[in-house]
N, C-alpha and C positions, 0 to 999 in steps of 0.2 A: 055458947060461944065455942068457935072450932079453935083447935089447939092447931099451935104451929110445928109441923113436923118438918125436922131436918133431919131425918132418918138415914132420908138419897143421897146426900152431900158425904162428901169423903171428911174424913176431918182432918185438919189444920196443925202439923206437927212443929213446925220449921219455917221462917221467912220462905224458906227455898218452896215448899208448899202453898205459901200464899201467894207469892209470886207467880207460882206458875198455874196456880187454880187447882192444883191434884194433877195427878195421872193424866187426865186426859186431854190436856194442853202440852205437854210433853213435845208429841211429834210436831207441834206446830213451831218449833223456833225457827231461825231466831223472833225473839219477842224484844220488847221494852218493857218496860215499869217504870211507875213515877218514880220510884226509888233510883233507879238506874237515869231515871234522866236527869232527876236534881244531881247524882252526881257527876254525869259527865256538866253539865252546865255551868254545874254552880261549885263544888267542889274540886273538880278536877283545872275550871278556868281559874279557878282560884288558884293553885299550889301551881299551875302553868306561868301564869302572872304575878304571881309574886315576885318583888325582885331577890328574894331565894332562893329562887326553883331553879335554874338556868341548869345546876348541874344534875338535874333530874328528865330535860327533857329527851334526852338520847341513851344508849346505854353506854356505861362506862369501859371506855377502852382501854384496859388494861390488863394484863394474863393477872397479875398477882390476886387482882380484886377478882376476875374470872374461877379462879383458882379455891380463893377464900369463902366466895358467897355461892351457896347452895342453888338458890332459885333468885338468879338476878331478874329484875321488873323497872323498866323507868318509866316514864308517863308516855312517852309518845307510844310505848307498848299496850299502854294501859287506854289509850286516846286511840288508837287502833282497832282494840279487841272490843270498845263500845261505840263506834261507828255501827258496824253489822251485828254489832249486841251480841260477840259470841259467846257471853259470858251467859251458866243457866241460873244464875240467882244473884241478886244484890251481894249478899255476902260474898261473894265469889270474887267480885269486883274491888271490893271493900279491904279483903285479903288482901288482893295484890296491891293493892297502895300502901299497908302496915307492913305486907313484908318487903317493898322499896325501903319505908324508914327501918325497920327493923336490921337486914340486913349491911346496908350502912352503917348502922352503928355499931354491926360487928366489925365491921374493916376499917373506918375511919376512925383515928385515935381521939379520944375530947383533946381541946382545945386547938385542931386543925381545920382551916378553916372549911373543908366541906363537911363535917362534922357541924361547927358552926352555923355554916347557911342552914344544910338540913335541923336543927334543933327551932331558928329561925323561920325557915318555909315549917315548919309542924305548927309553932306556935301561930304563923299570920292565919293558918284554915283550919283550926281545930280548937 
């Protein structure tokens, strides 16, 4: 019996790897992935329609929050960037939704109510 050789195949480090097949899918973006589709679909319609999310779908206009948050993200940025799938790996996508809630909760103090929704919109999609 002939043995199975995967010698030729690159090997598999990273999502970001599987996702894009190795090296030589690279120059082919932008791409999708089931990964990237369940979340624009299913996760990201989620956290959109929740009645939590409203103050996540535009970006926060305000210098002070500008000022405080490093790398501001709100969905419609993130509902944007997976349209033409400029994103090169799942994780990448994934990111920028943790640091939407993450950086929020450096700015909004607990028990204020965008604090509140956001604690809210995490729990209704996760």
């Amino acid at each position: 019996m002939a043995q199975y050789d995967n010698s030729s195949y690159p090997s598999l480090t990273s999502v970001t790897d599987v996702v894009k097949g190795g090296s030589e899918v690279e120059s082919q973006l932008p791409f999708t992935t089931n990964i990237l589709i369940h979340i624009k679909d299913n996760m990201l319609k989620s956290l959109w329609n929740s009645k939590f999310g409203d103050p996540f779908h535009e970006p926060i206009d305000d210098k002070d929050f500008k000022k405080a948050v490093s790398s501001p993200v709100d969905l419609s940025t993130i509902r944007q960037k997976l349209e033409p799938c400029e994103y090169s790996s799942a994780d990448e996508c994934i990111n920028d939704i943790h640091t939407m809630f993450i950086e929020c909760r450096k700015y909004f103090k607990p028990g204020s109510p965008i604090y509140i929704w956001l604690q809210m919109a995490w729990r209704d999609c996760f």
